[in-house]
N, C-alpha and C positions, 0 to 999 in steps of 0.2 A: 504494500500500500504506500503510494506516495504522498510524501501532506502536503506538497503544493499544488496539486490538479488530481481533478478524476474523467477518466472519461468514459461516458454511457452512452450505448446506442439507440436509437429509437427506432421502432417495426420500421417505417422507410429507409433506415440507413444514417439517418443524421446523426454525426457523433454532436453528442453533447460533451464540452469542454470547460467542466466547473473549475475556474482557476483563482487561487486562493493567494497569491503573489507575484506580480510585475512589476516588483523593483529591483531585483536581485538579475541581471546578466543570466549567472548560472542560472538559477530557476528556468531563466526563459527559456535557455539552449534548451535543457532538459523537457521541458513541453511540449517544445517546437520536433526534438524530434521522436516525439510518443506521437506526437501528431503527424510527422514524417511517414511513420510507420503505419498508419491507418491508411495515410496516402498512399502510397506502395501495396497496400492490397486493395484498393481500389473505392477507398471510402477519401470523397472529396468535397461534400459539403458538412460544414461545424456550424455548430450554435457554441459560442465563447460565451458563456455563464457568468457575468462579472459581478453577481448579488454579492459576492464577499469583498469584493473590492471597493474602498472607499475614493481612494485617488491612485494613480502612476506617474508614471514621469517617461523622458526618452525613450526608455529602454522599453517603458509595456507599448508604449506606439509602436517601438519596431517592432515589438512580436506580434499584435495585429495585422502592421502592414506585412513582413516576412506570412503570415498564415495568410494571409488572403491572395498574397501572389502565387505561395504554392499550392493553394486549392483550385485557381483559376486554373495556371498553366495544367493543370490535366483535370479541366471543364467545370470545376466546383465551382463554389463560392461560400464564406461564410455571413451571419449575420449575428452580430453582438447584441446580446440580454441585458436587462436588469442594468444598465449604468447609472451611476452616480452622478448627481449633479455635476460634482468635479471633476469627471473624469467627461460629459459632456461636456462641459466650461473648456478641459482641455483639447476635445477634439474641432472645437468650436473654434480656440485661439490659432490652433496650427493650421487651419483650414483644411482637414482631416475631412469633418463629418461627413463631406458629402459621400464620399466612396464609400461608407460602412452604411450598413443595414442596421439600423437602429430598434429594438424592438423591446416594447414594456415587459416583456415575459420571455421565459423559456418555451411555451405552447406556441405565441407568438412569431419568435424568431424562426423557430422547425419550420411553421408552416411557410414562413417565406421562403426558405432556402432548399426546403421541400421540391416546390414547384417548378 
């Protein structure tokens, strides 16, 4: 069991990516590639879970933008749950938000990236 992420599948296929720290580098490589490996057998859209996360910094942006390039490049795409004011505040200042799927819920998000 790892205590910075969990990842759950749902009947379509969408991993669900409950991440519980993006401020740590390490953490994020280590995520990134549990998520790698999901990719590689052929699971290419995530719902990123961020209800534990209150803020990030640099490094949780790159692992967004890092996960969403590699889910695209072989046809995915993800869509981000549950964020924090501050962590919208953040994607807002970097002009971030608009490429990310924004979505109030984890039912939410699945079903966008579902379709």
């Amino acid at each position: 069991m790892n205590l910075n992420y969990s990842i759950d599948q749902t009947n379509n296929g969408v991993q669900v990516l409950k991440v519980k720290d993006l401020l740590s580098e390490h953490a994020n490589k280590e995520i990134l590639a549990a998520a790698q490996q999901q990719i590689d057998k052929g699971y290419t859209r995530f719902v990123v879970d961020l209800s534990q996360i209150r803020y990030m910094n640099s490094v949780g942006l790159n692992f967004l933008i890092m996960l969403r390039a590699r889910s695209q490049e072989e046809g995915g795409d993800i869509a981000v749950a549950n964020a924090s004011n501050m962590v919208l505040d953040l994607l807002e200042m970097t002009k971030l938000k608009p490429i990310f799927r924004l979505e109030p819920t984890v039912e939410d998000a699945t079903l966008a990236v579902a379709s």
